[in-house]
C-alpha positions, 0 to 999 in steps of 0.5 A: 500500500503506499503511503498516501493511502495509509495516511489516508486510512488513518486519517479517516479512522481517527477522525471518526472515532474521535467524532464518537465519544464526547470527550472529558477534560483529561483527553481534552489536556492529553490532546493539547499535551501531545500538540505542544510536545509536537509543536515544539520538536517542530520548533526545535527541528526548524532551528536545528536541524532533524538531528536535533530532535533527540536533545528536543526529546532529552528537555525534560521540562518540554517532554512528558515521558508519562503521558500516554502517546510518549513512546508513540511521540519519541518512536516517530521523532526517532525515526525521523531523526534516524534518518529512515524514509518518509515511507518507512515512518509512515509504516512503522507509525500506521502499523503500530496505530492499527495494532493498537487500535486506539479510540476517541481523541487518543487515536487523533492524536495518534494522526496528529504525532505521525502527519507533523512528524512527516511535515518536519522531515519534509522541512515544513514551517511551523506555520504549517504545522499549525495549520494541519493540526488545527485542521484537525481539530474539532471547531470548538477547541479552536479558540482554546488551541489558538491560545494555547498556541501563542503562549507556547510561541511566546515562551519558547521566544523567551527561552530562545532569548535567555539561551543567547544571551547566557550563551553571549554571557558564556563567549564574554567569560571564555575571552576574559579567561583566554585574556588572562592566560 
């Protein structure tokens, strides 16, 4: 089968079992929890480069081991940081869906993790990437992931600005010391 399809088929099933249920406040933040842990590999891909996924999976204040799409999240960012082809994270990702078969907004996010992974191999903006994921959602989260969104942009533009300037900080010691010796 190639990849469109099983993309395709995936989409499909996740989207319509998500549609079933009426979902509790706890799927609603796993959701969420899972769309900032995608979208800020995304950011980390963009800035670093696909091999900088692994230090964005090591930020243990950005990565929630214990949330229950974790080894899901880090099996397709690792094979997409590994190197492995679009095709070949696509069925590894698929195939561990179906065999799992996971329901409601659980199997959502399932989609979501797999189709902003291959937008990041595919070098695709951030702006992209939210675009996709918000396609995704049902309209009355939409406010809520907007939100939810911008406060992450900002706060990794803070994080961004400290890690410059304690690098500048960093640069400035090193020649005072070089000056020294």
């Amino acid at each position: 089968m190639d990849m469109s399809k099983m993309l395709d088929n995936m989409r499909h099933d996740a989207v319509a079992t998500a549609r079933l249920v009426e979902p509790d406040q706890r799927e609603i933040e796993e959701l969420f929890e899972a769309i900032l842990q995608i979208y800020r590999l995304s950011v980390v891909a963009h800035r670093d480069g696909l091999l900088g996924l692994e230090k964005g999976l090591s930020k243990k204040d950005w990565w929630n081991p214990d949330h229950p799409l974790a080894d899901y999240l880090q099996e397709c960012v690792m094979n997409v940081a590994d190197g492995e082809s679009p095709e070949m994270v696509t069925e590894l990702a698929t195939n561990h869906y179906w065999t799992l078969a996971p329901e409601g907004y659980f199997a959502l996010q399932h989609y979501i993790v797999l189709r902003c992974t291959l937008l990041m191999q595919m070098g695709a903006s951030n702006f992209q990437q939210i675009k996709m994921i918000r396609s995704l959602l049902p309209a009355e989260v939409h406010a809520e992931f907007d939100r939810r969104i911008e406060d992450e942009r900002k706060a990794l533009k803070r994080e961004s600005e400290i890690e410059a300037e304690n690098e500048k900080a960093r640069q400035k010691t090193e020649r005072a010391r070089k000056k020294k010796s």
